[in-house]
C-alpha positions in Angstrom: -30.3 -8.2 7.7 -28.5 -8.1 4.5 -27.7 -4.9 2.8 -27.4 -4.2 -0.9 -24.3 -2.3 -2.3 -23.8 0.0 -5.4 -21.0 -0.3 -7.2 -20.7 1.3 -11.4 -20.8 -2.1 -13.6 -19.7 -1.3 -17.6 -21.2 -3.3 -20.1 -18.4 -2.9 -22.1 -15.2 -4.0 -19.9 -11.9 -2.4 -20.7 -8.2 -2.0 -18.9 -9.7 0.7 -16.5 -13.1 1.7 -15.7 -15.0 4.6 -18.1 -16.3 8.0 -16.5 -19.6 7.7 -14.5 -20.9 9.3 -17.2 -20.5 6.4 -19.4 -21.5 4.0 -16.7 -24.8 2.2 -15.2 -25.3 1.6 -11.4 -26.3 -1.7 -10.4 -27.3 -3.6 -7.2 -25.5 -6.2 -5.6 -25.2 -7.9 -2.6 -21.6 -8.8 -0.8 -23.1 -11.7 1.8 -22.2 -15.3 3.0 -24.5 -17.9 2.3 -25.9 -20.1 5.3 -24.0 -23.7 6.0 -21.1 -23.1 4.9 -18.0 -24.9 5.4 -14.5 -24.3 5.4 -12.7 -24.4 2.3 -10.4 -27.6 1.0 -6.8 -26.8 1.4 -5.4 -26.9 -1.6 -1.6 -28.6 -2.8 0.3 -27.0 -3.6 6.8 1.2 -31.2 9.1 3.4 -29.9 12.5 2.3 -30.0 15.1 3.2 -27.2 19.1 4.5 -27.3 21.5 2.7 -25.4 23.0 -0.8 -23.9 20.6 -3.4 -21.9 22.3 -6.2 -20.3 23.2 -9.1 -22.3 20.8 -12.0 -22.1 24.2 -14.2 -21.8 26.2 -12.5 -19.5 26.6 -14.1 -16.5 26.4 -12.3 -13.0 26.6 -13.5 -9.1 23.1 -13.3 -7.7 21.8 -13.2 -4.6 20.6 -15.8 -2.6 16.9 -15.3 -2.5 16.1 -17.9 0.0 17.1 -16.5 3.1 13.9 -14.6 3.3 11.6 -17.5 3.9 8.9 -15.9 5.2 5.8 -18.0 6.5 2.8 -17.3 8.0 -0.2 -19.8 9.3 -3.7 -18.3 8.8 -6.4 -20.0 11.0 -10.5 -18.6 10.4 -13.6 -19.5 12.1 -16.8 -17.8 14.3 -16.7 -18.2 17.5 -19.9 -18.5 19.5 -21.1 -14.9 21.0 -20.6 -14.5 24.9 -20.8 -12.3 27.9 -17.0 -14.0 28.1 -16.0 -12.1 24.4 -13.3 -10.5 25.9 -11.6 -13.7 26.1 -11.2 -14.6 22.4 -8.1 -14.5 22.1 -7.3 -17.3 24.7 -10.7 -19.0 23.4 -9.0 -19.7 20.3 -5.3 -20.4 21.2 -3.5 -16.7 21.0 -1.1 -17.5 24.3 -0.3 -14.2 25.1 -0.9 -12.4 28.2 -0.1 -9.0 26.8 -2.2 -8.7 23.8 -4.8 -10.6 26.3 -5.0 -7.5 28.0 -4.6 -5.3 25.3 -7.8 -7.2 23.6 -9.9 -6.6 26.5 -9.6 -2.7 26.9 -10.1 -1.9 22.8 -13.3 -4.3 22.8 -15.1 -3.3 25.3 -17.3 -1.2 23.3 -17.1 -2.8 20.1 -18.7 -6.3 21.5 -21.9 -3.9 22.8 -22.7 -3.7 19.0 -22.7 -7.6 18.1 -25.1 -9.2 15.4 -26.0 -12.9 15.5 -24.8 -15.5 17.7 -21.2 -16.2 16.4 -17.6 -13.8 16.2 -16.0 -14.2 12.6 -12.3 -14.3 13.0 -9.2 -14.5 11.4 -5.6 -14.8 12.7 -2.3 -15.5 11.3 1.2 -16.8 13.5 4.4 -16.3 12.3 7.6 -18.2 13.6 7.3 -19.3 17.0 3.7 -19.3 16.9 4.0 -15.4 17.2 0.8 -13.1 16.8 1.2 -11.8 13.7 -2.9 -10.5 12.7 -6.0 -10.8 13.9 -9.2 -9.5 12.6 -12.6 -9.7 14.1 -16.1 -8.7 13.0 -18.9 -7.8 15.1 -21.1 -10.3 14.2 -21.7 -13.4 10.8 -24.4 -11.2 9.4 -22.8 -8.4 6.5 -25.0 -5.3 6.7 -24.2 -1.4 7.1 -23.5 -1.9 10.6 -20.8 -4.4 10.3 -17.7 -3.3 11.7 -13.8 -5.1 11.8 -11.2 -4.6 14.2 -7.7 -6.4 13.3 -4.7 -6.1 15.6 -1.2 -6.1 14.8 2.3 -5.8 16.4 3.9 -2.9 16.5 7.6 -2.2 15.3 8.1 0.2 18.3 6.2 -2.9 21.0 3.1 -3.3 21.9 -0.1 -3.4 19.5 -1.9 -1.8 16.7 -5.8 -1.8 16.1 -7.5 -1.1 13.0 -11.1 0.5 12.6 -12.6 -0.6 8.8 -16.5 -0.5 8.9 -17.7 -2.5 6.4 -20.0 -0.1 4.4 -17.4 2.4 3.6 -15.0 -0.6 2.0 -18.3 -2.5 0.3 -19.0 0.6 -2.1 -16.5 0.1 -4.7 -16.7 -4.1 -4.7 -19.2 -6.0 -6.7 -20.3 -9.7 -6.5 -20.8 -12.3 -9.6 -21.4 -16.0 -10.3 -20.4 -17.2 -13.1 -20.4 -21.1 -14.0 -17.0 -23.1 -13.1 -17.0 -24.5 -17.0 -17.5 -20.8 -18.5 -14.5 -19.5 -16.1 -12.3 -23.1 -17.3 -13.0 -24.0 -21.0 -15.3 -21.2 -22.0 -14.0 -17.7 -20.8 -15.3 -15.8 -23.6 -18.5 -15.8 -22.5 -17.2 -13.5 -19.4 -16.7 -11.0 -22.3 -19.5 -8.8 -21.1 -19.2 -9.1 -17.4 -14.9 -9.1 -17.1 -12.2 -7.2 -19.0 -10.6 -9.2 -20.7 -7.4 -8.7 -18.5 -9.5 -10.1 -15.7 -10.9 -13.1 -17.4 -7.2 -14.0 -17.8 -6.1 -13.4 -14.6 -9.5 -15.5 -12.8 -8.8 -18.4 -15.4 -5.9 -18.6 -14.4 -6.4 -18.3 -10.5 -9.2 -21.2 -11.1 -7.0 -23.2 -12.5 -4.4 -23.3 -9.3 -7.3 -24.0 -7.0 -9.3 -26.0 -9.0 -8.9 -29.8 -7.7 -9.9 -32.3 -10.7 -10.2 -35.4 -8.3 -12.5 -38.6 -8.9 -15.3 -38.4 -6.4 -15.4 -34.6 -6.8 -18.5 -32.5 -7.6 -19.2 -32.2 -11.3 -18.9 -29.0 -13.0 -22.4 -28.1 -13.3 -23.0 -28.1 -9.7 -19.8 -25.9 -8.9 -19.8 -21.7 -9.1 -17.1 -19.1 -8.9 -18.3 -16.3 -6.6 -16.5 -13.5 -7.9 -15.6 -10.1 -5.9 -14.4 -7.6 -8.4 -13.4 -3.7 -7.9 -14.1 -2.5 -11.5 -12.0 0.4 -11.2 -11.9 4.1 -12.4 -9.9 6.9 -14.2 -7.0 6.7 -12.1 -6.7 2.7 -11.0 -6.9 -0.6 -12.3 -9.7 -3.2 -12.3 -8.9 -5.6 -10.2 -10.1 -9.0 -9.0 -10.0 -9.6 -5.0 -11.7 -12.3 -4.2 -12.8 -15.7 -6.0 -14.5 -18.7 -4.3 -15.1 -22.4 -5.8 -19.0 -23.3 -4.4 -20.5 -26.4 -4.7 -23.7 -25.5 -5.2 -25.4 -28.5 -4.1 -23.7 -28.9 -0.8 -23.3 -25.4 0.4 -19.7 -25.7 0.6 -16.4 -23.6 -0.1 -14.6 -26.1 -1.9 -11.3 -23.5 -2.3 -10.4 -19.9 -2.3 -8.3 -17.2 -3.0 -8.1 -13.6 -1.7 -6.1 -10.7 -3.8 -3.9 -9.0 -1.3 -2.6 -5.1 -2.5 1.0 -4.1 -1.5 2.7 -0.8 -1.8 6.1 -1.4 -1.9 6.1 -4.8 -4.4 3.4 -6.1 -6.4 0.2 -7.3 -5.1 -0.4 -11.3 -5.2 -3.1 -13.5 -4.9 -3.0 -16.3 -1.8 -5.5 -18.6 -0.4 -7.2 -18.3 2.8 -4.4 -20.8 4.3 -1.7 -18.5 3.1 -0.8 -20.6 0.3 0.6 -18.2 -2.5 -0.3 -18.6 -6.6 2.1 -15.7 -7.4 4.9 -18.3 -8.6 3.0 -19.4 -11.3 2.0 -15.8 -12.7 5.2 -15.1 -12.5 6.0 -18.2 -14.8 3.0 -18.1 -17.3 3.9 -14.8 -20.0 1.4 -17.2 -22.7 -1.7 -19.0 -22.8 0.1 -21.7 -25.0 3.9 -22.7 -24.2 6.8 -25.6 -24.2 9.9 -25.0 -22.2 12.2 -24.8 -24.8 15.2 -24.2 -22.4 16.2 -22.9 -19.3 19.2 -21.7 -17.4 22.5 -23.6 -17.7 25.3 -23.8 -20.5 23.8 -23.8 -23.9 26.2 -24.9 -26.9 26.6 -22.2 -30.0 28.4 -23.5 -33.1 29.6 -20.1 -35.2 31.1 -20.5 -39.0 34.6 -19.5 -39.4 36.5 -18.9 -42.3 40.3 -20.5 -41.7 43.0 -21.7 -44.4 43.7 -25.1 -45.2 47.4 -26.2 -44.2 47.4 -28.6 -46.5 46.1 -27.1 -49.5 46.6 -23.4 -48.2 42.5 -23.0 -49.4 40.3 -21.2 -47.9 37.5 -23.0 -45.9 35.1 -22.7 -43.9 34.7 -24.8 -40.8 31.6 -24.9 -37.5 33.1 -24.1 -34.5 31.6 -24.7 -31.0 31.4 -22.5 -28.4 29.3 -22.6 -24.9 27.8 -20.3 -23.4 26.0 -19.2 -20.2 22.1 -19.0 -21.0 19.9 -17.0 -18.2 15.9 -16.7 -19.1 13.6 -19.2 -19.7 12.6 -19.6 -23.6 9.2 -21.2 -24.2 8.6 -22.6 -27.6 5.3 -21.4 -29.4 4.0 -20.5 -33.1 4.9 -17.1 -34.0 2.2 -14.8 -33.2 0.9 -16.3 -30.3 0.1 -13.3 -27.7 2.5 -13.0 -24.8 0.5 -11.6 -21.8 2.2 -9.1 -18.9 2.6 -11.1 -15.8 2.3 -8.4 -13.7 1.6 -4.4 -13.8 4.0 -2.0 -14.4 5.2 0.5 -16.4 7.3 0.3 -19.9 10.9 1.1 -19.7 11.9 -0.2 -23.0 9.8 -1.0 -26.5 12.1 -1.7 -29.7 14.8 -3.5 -31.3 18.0 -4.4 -28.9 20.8 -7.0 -30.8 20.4 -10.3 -29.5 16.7 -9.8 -28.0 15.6 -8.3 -31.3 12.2 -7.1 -30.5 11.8 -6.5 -27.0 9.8 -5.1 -24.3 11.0 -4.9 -20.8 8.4 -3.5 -17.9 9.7 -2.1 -14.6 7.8 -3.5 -11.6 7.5 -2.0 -8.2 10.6 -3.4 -5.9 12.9 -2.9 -8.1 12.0 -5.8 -10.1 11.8 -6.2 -14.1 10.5 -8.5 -16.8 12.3 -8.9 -20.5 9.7 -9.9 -23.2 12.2 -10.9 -26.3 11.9 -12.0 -30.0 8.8 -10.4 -30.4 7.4 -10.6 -34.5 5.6 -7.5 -33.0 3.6 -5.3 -30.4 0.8 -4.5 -29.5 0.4 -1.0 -31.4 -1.3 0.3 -28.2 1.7 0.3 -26.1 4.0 3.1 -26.0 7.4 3.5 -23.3 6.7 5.0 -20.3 3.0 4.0 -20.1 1.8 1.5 -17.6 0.5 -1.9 -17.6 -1.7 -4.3 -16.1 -0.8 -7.7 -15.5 -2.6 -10.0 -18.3 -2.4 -7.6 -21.2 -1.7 -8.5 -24.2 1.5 -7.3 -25.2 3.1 -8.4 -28.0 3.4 -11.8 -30.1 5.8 -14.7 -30.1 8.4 -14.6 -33.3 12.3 -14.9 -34.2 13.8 -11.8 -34.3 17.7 -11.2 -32.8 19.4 -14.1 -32.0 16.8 -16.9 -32.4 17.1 -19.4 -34.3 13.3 -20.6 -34.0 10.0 -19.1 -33.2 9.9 -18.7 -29.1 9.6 -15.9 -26.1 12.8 -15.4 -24.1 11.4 -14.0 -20.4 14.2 -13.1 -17.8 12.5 -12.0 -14.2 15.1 -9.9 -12.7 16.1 -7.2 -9.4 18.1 -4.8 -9.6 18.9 -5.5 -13.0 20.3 -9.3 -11.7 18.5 -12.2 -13.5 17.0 -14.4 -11.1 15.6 -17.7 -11.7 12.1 -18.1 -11.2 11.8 -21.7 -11.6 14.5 -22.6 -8.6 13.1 -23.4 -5.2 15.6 -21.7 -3.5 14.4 -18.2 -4.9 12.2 -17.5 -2.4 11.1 -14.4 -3.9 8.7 -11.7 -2.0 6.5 -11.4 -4.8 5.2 -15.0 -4.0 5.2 -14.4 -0.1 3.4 -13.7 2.7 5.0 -11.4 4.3 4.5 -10.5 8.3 3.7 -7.2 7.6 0.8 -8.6 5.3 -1.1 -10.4 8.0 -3.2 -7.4 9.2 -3.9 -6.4 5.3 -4.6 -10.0 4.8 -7.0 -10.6 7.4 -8.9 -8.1 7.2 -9.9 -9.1 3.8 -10.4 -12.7 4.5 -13.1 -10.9 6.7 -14.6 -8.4 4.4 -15.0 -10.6 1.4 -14.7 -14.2 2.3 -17.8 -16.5 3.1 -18.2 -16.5 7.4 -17.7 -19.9 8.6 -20.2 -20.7 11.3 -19.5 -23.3 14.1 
């Protein structure tokens, strides 16, 4: 049995989700779709008083790589038994405790099983240490469907997690929308997506997407869509998008929104592969690396007096310089997008940066948008943002000496370079004490892999 959810659908996307007044309920159905396989892993204007840090000043910051958290996520459906309470063993957990643990929180949840296969998902961190693992009672999605995930606990032992499906399913929505419409064509998703969320699945498509010879064409692949259309007082958001080739009945890659509290969510594939880098990277549509961090020559007229002819005359004198951000060369007004949400600290003119927005995200981290030609007239300090808005347009003002953005990514105030390896930043992590988050929605809104 497959049961049909209601979720409120605008016809009119915008940033957040109208009134129900203003909205029209339509049916959907959240479901997996029979033979499927496992998915390809994939290879990876309101100015402001005061100071801001100068774009060339040059601070000591911190080593970001130390924190190189990894997790390994394995999924599959593993065939239902009278021997259930031995999963974990049955699919390689080695771990006597949480063996026994297992056995006494299931022993009523596997009385209420559905069709002949366990959907699971579990992640390992170092040492092959349990990190997650989620379980359904059963391949088929209906309003009996119920998930269990485990986790460790900072004070020993184990966690378990209750989430029955139908309470979670209510606020989702499913689409499909053509792989060349999502790719080359995204305004025709005008009347299904905001346009914040067109952006932001283009752009997720594009990381996953795998333009090989031999691969399917276009017209036989679809994007299944899981979308949480939002309300008053939250975003719209995108959670789950899956590359289908239609023909063969095969999840051909995937990638599953994951919310945080404490830093901004991210998007990750079902092997725990993270596309947060690249967001983080990717402030416009159209863009050149104009230059990047290092020492950056400045040649200044100066007026001097000739000993010879005791004239005045001016001569170019050279100068270096420290540059942190990363300018990318583009034609003045080309839109500069958000790369994450946020909220505005600072909207206006500031020296060197000229125009200049700069968004405080959650942990502490912030974005500088510089050498704007202008805003969006929407925007206003202190009011939040959603990553993929448009926020302002490329141009020259300050210190420039050509059209381009100037983006700085920093903590704490520190300017930190996104493009270096060894800033292994927490925004493009997993972190362990995502797993059970991440597991569980693997689960909920991932096509079940059968045996």
């Amino acid at each position: 049995m497959i049961c049909s959810f209601t979720f409120a659908q605008t016809n009119n996307p915008s940033n957040k989700a109208p009134s129900s007044s203003n909205t029209t309920q339509s049916k959907v159905q959240v479901n997996q779709r029979n033979g499927i396989k496992a998915p390809k892993k994939t290879n990876s204007q309101q100015s402001n008083k005061g100071t801001l840090a100068d774009s060339n000043k040059k601070e000591s910051a911190p080593d970001y790589g130390a924190n190189n958290y990894e997790l390994r996520i394995e999924r599959g459906c593993i065939r239902n038994s009278f021997a259930n309470d031995k999963l974990p063993s049955n699919i390689g957990i080695d771990n006597a405790i949480f063996s026994n643990y297992f056995k006494n929180q299931t022993s009523t949840f596997f009385r209420r099983t559905q069709g002949f296969c366990i959907p699971y998902v579990v992640a390992y961190g170092k040492n092959n240490a349990l990190e997650s693992l989620s379980i359904m009672n059963g391949f088929v999605r209906n309003q009996n469907s119920q998930i269990l995930t485990f986790t460790p606990s900072v004070f020993g032992g184990f966690l378990t997690q209750e989430t029955n499906l139908i309470d979670q399913m209510k606020k989702w929505g499913e689409l499909f929308v053509p792989l060349r419409d999502v790719l080359y064509e995204t305004q025709r998703l005008s009347d299904r997506l905001p346009v914040e969320l067109a952006w932001e699945l283009n752009s997720v498509v594009r990381q996953i997407y795998s333009e090989k010879p031999n691969t399917s064409d276009l017209s036989d692949i679809e994007v299944r869509v899981i979308v949480d259309f939002g309300d008053r007082d939250r975003w719209a958001q995108i959670w789950a998008v899956e590359l289908i080739d239609s023909k063969n009945k095969e999840v051909l890659a995937d990638a599953f929104w994951l919310d945080r509290n404490d830093i901004p969510g991210g998007f990750f594939t079902s092997s725990g592969e993270s596309l947060e880098r690249s967001f983080w990277t990717n402030p416009l549509s159209y863009r050149r690396i104009s230059r990047g961090v290092g020492t950056a020559t400045v040649t200044r007229k100066k007026t001097t007096i000739d000993p010879n002819t005791s004239e005045k005359v001016t001569v170019n004198v050279k100068s270096y310089i420290t540059h942190i951000g990363i300018d990318y060369a583009a034609p003045t007004g080309t839109p500069i997008f958000s790369v994450a949400d946020g909220k505005i600290t600072y909207l206006g003119y500031n020296g060197g940066y000229g125009n200049l927005i700069v968004i405080e995200h959650p942990g502490n981290y912030q974005t500088y948008y510089a050498h704007l030609s202008s805003y969006n007239v929407e925007l206003q300090k202190g009011g939040e943002i959603r990553r993929g808005m448009e926020i302002g347009y490329v141009g020259s003002t300050g210190r420039s000496t050509g059209p381009h953005l100037h983006f700085e990514l920093r903590k704490n105030g520190i300017y930190i370079d996104p493009y270096s390896p060894k800033n292994n930043l927490d925004l493009w992590t997993l972190r362990n004490s995502d797993a059970g988050n991440f597991t569980q929605n693997i689960l909920l809104l991932g096509n079940i892999l059968k045996p």
